[in-house]
MARBA-3410 file (N, C-alpha, C, O; in Angstrom, 1 decimal):
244
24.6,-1.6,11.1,24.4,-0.5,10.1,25.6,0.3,10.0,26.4,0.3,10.9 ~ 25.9,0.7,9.3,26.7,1.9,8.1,26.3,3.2,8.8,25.1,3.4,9.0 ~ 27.2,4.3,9.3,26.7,5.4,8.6,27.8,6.2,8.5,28.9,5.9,8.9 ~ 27.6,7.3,7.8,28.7,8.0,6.9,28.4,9.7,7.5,27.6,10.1,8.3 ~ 29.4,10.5,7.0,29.0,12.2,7.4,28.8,12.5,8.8,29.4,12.0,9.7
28.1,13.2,8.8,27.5,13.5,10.3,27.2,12.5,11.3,27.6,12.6,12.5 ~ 26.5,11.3,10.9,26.4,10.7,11.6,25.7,9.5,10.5,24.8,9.8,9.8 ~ 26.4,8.1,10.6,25.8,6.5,9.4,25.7,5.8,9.9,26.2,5.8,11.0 ~ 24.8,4.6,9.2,24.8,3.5,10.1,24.4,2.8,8.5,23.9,3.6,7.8 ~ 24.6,1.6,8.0,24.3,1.0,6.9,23.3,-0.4,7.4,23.3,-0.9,8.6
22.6,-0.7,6.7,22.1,-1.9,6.6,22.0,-2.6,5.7,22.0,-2.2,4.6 ~ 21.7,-4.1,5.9,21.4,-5.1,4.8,20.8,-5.1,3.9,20.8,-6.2,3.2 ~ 20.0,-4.0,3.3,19.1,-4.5,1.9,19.6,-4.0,0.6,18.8,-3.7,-0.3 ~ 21.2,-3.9,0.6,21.6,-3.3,-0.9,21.9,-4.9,-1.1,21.8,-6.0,-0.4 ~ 22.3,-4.4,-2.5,22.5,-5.6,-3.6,23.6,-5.8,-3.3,24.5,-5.1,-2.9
23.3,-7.3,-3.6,24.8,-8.7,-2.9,25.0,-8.1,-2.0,25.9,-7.2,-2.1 ~ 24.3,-8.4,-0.5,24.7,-8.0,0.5,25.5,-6.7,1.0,26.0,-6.6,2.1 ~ 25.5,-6.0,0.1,26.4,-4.8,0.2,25.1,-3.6,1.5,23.9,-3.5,1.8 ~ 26.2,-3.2,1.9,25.2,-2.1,3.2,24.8,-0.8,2.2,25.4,0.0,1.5 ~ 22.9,-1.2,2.8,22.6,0.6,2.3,23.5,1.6,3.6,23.6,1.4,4.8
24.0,2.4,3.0,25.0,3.5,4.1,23.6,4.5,4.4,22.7,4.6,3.5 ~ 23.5,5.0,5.5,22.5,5.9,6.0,23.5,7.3,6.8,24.5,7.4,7.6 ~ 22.7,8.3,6.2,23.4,9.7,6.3,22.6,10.3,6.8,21.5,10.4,6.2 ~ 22.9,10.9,8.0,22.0,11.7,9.3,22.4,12.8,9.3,23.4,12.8,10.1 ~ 22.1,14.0,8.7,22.1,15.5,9.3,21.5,15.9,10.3,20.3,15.5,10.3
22.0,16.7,11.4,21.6,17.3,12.0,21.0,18.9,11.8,19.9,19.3,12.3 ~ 21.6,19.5,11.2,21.6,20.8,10.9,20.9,20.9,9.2,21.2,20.4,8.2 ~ 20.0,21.9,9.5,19.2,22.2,8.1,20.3,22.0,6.9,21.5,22.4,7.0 ~ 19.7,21.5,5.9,20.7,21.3,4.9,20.1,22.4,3.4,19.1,21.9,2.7 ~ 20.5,23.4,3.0,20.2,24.2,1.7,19.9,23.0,0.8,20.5,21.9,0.7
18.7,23.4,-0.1,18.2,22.6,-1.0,19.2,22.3,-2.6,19.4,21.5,-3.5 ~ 19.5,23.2,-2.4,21.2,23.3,-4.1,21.8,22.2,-3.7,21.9,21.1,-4.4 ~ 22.5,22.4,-2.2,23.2,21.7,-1.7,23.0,20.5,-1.6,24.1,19.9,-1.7 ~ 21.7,19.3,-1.2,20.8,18.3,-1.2,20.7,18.1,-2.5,20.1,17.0,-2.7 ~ 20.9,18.5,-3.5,20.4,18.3,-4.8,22.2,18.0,-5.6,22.6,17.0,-6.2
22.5,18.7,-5.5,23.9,18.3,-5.6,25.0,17.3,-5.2,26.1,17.1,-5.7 ~ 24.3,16.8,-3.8,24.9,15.9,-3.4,24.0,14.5,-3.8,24.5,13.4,-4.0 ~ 23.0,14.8,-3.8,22.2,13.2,-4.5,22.6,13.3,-5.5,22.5,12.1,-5.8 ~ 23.0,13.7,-6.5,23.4,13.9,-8.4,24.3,13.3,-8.3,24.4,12.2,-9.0 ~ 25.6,13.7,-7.4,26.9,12.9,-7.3,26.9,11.3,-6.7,27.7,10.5,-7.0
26.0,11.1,-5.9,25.6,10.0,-4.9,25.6,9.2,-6.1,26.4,8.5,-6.6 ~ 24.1,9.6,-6.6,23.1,8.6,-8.1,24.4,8.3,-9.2,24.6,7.2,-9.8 ~ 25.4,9.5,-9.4,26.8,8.9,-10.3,27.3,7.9,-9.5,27.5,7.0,-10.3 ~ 27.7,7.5,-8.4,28.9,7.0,-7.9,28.6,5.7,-8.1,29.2,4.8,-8.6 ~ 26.8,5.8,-7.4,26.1,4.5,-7.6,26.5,3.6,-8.6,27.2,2.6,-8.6
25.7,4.3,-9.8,25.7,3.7,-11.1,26.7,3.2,-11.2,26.7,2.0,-11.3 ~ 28.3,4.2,-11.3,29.6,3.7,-11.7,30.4,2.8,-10.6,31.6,2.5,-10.4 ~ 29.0,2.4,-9.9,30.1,1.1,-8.6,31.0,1.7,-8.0,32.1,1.1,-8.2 ~ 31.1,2.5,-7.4,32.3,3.5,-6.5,31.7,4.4,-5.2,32.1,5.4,-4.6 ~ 30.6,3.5,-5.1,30.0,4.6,-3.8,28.5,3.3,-3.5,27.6,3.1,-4.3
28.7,2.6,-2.0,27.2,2.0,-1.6,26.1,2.7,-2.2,26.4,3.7,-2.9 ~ 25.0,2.3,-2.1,23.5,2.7,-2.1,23.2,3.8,-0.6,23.8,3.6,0.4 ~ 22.4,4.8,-0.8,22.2,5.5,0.5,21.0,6.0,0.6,20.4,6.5,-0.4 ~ 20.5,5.9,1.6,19.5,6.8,2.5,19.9,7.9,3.1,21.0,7.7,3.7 ~ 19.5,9.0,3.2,19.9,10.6,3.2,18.6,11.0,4.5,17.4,11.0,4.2
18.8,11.3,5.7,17.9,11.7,6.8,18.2,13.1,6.9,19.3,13.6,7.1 ~ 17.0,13.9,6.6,17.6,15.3,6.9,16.5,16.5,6.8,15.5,16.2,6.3 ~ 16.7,17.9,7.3,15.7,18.6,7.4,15.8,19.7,6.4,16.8,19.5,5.7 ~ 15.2,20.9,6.0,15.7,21.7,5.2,15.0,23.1,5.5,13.8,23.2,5.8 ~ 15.8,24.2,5.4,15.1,25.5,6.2,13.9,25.8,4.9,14.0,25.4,3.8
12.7,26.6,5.6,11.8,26.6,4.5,12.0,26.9,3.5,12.7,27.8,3.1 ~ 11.3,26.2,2.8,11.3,26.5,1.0,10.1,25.3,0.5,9.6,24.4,1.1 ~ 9.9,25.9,-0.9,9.0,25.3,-1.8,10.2,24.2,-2.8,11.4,24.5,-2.8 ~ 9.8,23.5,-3.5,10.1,22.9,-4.6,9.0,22.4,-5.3,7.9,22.0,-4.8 ~ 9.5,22.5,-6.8,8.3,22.5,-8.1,8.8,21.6,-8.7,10.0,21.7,-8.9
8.0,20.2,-9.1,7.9,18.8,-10.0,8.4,19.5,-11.1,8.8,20.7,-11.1 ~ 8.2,18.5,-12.3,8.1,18.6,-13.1,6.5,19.2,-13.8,6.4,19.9,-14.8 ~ 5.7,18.7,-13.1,3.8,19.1,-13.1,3.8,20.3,-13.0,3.2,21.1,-13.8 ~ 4.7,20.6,-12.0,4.2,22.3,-10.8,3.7,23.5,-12.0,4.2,23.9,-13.0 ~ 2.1,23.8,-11.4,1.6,24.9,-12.0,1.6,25.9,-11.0,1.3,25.9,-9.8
2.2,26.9,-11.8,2.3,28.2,-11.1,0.8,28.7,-10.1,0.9,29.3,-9.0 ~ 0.0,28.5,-10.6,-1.4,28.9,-10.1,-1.2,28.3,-8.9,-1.5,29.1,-8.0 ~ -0.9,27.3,-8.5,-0.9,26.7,-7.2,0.3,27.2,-6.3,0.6,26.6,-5.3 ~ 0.9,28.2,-6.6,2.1,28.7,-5.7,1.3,30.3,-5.1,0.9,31.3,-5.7 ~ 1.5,29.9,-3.8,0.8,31.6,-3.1,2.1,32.0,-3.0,2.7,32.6,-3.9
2.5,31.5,-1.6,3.7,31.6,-1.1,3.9,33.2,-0.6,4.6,34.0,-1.1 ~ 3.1,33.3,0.6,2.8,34.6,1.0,3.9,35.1,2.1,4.0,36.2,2.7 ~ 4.9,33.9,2.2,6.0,34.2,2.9,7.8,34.8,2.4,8.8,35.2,2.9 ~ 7.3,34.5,1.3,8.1,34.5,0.4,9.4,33.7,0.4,10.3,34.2,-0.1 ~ 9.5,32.3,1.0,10.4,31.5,0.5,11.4,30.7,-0.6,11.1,30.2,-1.7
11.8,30.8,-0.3,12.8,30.6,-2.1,12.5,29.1,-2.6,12.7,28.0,-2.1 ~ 12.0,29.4,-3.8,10.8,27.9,-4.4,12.5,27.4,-5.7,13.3,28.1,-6.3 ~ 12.4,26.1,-5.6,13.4,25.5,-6.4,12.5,24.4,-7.3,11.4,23.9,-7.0 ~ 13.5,24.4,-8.4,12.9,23.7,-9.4,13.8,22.1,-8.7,15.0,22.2,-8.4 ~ 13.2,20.8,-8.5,13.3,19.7,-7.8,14.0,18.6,-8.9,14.9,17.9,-8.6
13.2,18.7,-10.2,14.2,17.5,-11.3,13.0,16.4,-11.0,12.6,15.7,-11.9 ~ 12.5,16.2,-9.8,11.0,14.8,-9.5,9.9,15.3,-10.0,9.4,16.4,-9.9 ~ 9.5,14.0,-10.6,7.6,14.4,-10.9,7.3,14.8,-9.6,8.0,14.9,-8.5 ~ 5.6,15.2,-10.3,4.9,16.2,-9.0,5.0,17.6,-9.5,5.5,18.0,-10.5 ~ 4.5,18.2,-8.6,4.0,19.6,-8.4,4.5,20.6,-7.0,5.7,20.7,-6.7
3.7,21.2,-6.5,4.5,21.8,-5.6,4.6,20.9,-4.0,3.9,20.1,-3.4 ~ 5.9,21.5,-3.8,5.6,20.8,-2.0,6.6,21.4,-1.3,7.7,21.7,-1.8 ~ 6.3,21.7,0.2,6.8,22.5,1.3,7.6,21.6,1.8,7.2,20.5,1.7 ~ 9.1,21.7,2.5,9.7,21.4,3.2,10.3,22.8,3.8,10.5,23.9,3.4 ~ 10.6,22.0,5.4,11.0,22.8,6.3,11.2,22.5,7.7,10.5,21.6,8.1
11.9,23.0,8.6,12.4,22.1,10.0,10.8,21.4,10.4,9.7,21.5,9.9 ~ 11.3,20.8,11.2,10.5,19.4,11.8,9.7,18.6,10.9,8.8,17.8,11.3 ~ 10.0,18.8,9.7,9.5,17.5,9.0,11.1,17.1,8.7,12.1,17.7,8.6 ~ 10.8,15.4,8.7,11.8,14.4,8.1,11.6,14.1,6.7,10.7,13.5,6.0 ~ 12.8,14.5,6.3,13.0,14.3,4.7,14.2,12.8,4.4,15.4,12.7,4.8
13.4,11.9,3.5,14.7,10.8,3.4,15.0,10.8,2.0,14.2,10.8,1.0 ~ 16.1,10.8,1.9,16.4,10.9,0.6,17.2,9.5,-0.1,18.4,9.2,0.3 ~ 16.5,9.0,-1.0,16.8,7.5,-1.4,17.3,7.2,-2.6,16.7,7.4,-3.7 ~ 18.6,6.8,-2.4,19.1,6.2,-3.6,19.8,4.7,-3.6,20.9,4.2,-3.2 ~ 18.6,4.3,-4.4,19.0,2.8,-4.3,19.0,2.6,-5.8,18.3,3.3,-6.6
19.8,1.3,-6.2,19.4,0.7,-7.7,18.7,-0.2,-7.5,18.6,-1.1,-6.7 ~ 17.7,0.4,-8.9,16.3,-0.8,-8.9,16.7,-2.0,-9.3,16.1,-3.0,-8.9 ~ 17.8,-2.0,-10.2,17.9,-3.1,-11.0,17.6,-4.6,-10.1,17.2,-5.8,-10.4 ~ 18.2,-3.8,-8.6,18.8,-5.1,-7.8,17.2,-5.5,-7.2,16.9,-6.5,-6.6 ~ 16.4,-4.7,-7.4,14.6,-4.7,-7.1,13.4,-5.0,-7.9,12.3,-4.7,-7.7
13.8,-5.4,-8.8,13.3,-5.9,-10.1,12.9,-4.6,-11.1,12.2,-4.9,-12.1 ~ 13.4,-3.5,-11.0,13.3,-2.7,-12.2,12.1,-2.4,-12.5,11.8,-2.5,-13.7 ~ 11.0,-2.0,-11.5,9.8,-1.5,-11.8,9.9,-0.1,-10.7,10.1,0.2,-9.5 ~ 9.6,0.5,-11.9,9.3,2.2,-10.8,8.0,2.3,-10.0,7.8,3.0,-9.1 ~ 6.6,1.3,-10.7,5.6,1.7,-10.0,5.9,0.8,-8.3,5.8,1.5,-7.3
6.3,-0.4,-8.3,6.8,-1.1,-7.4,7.2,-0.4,-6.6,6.6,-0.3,-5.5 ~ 8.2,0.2,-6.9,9.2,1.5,-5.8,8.5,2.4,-5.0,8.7,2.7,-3.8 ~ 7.3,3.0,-6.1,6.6,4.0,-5.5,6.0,3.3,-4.4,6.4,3.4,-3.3 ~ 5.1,2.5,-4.7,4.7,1.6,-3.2,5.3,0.8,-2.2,4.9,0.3,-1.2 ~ 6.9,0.6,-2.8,7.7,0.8,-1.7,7.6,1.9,-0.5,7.3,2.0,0.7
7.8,2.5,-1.2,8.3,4.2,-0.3,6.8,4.1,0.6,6.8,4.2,1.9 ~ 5.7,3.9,-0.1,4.4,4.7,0.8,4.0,3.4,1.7,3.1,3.5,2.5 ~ 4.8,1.8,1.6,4.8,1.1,2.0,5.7,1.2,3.6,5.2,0.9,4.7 ~ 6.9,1.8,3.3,7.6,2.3,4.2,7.5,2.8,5.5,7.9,2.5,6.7 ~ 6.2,4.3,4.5,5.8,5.1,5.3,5.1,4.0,6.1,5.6,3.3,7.0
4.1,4.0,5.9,2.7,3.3,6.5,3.6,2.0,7.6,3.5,2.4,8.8 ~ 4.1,1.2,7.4,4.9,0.8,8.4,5.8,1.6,9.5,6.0,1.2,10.7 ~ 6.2,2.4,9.0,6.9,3.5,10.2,6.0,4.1,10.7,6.0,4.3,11.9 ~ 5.2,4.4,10.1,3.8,5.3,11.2,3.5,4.5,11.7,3.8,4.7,12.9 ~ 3.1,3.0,11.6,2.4,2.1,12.4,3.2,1.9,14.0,2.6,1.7,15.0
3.9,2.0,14.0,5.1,1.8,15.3,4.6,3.0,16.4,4.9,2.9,17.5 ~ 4.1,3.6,16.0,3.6,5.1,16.4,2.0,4.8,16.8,1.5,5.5,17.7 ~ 1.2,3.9,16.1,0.0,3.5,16.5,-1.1,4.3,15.6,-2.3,4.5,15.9 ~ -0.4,4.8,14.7,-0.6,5.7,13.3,-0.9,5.0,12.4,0.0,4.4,11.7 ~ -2.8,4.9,12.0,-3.4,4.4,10.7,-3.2,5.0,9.4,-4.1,5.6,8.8
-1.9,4.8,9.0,-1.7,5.6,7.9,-2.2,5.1,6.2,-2.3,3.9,6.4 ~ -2.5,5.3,5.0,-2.8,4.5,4.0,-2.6,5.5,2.8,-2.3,6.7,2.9 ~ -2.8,5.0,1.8,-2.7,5.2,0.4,-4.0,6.0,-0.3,-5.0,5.6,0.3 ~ -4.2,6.8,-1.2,-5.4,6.9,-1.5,-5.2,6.7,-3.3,-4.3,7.2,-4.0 ~ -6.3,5.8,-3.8,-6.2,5.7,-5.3,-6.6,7.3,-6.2,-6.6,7.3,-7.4
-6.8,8.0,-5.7,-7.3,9.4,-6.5,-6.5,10.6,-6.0,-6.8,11.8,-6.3 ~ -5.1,10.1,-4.9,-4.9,11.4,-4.7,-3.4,11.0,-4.0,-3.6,10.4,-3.0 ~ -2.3,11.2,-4.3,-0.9,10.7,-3.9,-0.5,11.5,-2.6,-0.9,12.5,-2.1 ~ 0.4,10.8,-2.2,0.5,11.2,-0.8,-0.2,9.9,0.1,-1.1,9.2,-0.3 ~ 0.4,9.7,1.7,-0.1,9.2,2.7,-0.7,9.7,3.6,-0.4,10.8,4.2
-1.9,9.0,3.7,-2.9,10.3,4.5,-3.6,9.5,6.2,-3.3,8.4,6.5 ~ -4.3,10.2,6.7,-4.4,9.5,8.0,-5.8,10.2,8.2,-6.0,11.3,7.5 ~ -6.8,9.9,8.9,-8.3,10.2,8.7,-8.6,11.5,10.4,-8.4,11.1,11.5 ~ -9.0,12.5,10.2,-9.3,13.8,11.0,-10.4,14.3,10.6,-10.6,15.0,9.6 ~ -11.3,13.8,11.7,-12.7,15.0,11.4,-12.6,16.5,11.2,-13.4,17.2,10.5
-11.4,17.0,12.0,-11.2,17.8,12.3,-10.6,19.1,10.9,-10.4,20.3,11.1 ~ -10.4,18.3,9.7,-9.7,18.3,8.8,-10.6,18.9,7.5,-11.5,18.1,7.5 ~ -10.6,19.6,6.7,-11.0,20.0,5.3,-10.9,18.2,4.5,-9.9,17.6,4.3 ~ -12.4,17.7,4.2,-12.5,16.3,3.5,-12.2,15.1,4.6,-12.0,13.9,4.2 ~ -12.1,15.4,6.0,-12.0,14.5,7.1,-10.8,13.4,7.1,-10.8,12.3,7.7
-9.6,14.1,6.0,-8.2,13.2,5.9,-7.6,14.2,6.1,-8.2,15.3,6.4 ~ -6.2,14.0,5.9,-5.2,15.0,6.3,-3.9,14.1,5.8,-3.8,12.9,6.2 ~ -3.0,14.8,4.7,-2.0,14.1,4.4,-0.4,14.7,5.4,0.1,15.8,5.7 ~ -0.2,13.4,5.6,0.8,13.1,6.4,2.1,13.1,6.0,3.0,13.6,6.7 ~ 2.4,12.5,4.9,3.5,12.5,4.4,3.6,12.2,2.8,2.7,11.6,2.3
4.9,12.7,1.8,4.6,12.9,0.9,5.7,11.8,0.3,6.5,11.1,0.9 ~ 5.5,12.0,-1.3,6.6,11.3,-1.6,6.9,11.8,-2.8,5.9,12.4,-3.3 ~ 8.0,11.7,-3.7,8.5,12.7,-4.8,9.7,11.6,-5.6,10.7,11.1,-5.0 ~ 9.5,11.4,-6.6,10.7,10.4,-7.4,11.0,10.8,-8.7,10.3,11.1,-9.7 ~ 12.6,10.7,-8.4,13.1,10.8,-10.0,14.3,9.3,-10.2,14.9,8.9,-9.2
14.6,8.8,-11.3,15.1,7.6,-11.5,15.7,7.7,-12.3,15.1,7.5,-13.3 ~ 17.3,8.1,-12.5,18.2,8.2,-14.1,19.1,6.4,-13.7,19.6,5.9,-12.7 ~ 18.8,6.0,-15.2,19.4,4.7,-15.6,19.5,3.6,-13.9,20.4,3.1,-13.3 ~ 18.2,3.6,-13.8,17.6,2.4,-12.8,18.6,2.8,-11.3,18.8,1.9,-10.6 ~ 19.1,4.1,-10.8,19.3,4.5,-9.5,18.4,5.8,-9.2,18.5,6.9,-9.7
17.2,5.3,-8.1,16.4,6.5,-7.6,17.3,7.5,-6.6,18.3,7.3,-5.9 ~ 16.6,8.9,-6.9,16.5,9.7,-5.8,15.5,10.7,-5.7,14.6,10.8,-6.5 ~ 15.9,11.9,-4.4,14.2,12.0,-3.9,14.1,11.1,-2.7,14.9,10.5,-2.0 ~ 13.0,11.1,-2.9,12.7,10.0,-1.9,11.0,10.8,-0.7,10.5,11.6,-1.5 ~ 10.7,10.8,-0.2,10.4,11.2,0.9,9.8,12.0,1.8,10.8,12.1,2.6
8.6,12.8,2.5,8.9,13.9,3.5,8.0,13.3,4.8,7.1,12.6,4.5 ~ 8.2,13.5,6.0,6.8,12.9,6.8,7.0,14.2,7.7,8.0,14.8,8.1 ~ 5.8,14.3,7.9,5.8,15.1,9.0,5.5,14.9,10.4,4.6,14.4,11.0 ~ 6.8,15.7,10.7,6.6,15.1,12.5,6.3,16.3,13.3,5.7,16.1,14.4 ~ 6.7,17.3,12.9,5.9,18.6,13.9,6.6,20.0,12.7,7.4,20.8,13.0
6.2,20.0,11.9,6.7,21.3,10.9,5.6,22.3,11.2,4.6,22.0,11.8 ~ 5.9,23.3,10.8,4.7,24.6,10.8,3.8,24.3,9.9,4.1,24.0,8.7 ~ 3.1,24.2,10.1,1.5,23.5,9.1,1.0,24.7,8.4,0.6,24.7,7.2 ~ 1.0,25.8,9.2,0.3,27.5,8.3,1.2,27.4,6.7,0.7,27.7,5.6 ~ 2.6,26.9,7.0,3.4,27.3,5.6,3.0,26.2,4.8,3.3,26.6,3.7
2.5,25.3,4.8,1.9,24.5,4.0,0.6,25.1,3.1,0.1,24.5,2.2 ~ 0.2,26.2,3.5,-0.5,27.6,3.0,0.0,27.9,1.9,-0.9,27.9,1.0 ~ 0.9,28.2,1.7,1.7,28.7,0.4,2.0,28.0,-1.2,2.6,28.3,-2.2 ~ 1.1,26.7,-0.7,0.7,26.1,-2.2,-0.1,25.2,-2.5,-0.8,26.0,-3.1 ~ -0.7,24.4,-2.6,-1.9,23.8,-2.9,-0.8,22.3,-3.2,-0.2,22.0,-4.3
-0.7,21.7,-1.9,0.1,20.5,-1.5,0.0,19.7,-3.0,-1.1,19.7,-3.5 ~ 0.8,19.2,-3.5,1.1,18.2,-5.1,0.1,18.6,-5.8,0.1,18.0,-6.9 ~ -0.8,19.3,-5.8,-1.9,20.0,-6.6,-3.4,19.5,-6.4,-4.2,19.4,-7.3 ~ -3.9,19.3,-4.6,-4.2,18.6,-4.2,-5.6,19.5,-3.4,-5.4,20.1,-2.3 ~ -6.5,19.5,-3.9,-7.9,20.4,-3.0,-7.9,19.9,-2.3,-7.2,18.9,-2.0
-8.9,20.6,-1.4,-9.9,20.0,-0.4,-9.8,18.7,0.6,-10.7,17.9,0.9 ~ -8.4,18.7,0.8,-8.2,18.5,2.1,-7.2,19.2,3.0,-6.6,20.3,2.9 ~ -7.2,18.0,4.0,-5.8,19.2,5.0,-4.8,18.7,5.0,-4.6,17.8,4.2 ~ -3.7,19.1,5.7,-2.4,18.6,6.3,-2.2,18.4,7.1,-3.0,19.1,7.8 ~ -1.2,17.5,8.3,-1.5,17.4,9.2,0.2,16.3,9.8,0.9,15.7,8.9
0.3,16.3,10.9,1.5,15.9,11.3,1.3,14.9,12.5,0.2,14.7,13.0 ~ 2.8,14.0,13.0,2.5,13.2,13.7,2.3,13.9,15.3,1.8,13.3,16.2 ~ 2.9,15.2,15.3,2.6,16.0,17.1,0.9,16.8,16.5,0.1,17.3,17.3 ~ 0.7,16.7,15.4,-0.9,16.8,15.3,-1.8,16.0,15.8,-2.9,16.3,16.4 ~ -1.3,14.9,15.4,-2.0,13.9,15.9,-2.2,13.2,17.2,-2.8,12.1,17.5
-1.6,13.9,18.0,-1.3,13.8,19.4,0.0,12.9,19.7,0.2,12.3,20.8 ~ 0.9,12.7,18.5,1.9,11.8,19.0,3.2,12.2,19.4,3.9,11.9,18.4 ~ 3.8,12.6,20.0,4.6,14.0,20.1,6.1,13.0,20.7,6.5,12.9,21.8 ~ 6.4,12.6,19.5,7.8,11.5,19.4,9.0,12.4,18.9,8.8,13.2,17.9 ~ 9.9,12.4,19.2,11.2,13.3,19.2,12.2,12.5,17.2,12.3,11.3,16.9
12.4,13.4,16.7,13.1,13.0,15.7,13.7,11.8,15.4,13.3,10.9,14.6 ~ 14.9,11.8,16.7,15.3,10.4,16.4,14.6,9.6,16.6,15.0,8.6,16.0 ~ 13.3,9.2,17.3,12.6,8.1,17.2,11.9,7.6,15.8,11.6,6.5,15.4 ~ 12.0,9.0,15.2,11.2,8.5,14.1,12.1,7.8,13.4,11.9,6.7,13.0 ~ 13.6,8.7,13.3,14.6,7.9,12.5,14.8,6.0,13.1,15.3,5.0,12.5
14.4,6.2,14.0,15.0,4.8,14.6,13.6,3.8,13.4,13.7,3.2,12.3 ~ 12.9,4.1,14.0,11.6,3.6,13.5,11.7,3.1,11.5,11.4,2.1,10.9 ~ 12.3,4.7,11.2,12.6,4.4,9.8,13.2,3.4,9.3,12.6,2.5,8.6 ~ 14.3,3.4,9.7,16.0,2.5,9.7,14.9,0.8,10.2,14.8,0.0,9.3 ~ 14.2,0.5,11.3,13.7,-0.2,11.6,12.8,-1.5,10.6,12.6,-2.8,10.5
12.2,-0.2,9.8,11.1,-0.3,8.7,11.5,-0.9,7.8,10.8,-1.9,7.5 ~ 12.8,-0.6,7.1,13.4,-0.2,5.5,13.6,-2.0,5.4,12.8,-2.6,4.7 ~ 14.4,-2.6,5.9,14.9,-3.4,5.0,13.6,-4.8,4.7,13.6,-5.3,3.6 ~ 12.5,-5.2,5.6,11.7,-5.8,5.3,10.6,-5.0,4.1,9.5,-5.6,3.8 ~ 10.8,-4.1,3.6,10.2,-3.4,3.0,11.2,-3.6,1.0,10.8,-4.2,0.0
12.6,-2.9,1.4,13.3,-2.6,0.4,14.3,-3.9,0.0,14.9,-3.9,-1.1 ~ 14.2,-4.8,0.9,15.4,-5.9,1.0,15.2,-6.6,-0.2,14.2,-7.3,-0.2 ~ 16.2,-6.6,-1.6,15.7,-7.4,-3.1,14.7,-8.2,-2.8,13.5,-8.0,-3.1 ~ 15.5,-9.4,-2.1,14.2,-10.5,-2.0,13.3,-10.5,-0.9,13.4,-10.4,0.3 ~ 12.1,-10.8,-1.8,10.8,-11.4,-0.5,10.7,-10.0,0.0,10.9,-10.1,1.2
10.4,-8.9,-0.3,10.3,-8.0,-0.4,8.5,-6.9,-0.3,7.7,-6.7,-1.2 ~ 8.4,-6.7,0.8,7.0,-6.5,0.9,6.5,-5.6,0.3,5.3,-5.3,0.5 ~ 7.3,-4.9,-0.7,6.8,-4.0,-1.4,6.1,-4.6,-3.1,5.3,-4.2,-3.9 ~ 7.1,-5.9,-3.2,6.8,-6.7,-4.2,5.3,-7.8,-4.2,4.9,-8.4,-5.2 ~ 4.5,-7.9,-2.5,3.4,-8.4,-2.6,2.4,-7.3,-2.6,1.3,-7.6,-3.0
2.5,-5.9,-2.1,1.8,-4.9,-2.2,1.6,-4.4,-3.5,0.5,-3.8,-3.7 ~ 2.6,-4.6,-4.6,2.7,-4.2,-5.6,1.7,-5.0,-6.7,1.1,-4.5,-7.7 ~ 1.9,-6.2,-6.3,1.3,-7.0,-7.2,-0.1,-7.2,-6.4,-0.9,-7.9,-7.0 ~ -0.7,-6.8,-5.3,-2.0,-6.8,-5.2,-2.8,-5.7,-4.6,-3.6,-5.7,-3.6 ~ -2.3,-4.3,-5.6,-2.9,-3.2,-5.3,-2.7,-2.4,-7.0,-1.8,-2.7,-7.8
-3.6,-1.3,-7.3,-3.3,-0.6,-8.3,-2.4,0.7,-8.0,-2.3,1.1,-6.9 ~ -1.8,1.3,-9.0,-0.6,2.0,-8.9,-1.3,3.6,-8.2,-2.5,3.9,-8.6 ~ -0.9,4.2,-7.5,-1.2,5.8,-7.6,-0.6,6.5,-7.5,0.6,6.4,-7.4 ~ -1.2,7.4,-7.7,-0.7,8.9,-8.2,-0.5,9.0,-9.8,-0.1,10.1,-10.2
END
């Protein structure tokens, strides 16, 4: 593996063998600043002057609003600073101890289907939780990966989210899972626009795995998942319906 910045490591599943570069922050990264740096990333991409990358990283609290995002669904009793995101969707919380990945790959080299991608990513997920011993899944009526808690408002609890935007066939976005974030601030909006259920994380769930494991697990996941060919997001794709 590749890795770049703070800390990279690259792997095999970019186009013509080229390494996805993988970018590890340690330290909370401002959301302007994440957003600015994927814009330039998604240029370099397109214009062949910069690998494909994966972005690992955390961000001090805040909201971000889709393109969807209805105000009615923002409490925000904390008063966090809510940013407009540029991804479909609605509202959603990030904040330390959740892992946020941020993905930019060209589809072209993936056959150029966005819904594909999407079940990539939740494909990903659900493979990285499994390592963890975490029944994670899809639901057709309601986006997001979710994991099953009696204990929970509607006896699910979503786990992790996902958010996409795609200019001229290079994604970014990407991602959020939660591995131990403050769950009350998840309060402050009505998750992708999402009733009646809960939220819920992986030290929720009694699994109480330290960051980098998850990262390892990630990195682990990705390329049987994202790798062009033979690609397991390409047989999930073709024998499941789209959601969200």
């Amino acid at each position: 593996m590749r890795m770049t910045d703070e800390r990279t490591e690259g792997s095999g599943a970019g186009p013509d063998d080229a390494a996805v570069e993988w970018r590890v922050s340690d330290a909370p990264v401002p959301y302007p600043e994440a957003l600015a740096a994927m814009e330039a990333r998604v240029g370099a991409i397109r214009a062949g002057t910069a690998p494909e990358q994966v972005w690992l990283l955390e961000h001090p609290p805040l909201f971000t609003a889709g393109t969807s995002a209805d105000p009615a669904e923002l409490a925000n009793p904390e008063g966090f600073p809510v940013f407009k995101a540029g991804r479909g969707g609605r509202f959603t919380y990030h904040g330390p101890g959740q892992r946020v990945a941020y993905v930019m790959l060209d589809l072209r080299a993936r056959g150029a289907d966005i819904r594909c991608y999407v079940h990539a990513l939740e494909d990903w997920i659900i493979t990285t939780l499994d390592r963890f011993n975490i029944r994670a899944v899809r639901r057709a009526d309601r986006i997001g990966v979710w994991v099953a808690d009696r204990r929970l408002p509607g006896g699910e609890g979503k786990i992790a989210a996902r958010g996409v935007r795609v200019t001229r066939w290079v994604s970014w976005h990407g991602i959020a899972i939660n591995l131990d974030p403050e769950l009350t601030h998840f309060q402050g909006i009505v998750p992708c626009g999402i009733r009646g259920y809960g939220v819920t994380s992986l030290w929720a769930q009694g699994v109480c795995v330290s960051m980098a494991e998850l990262d390892a697990a990630l990195m682990a996941c990705f390329d049987p998942v994202f790798s062009p060919e033979g690609s397991l997001a390409a047989a999930a794709c073709a024998a499941q319906p789209a959601t969200g």
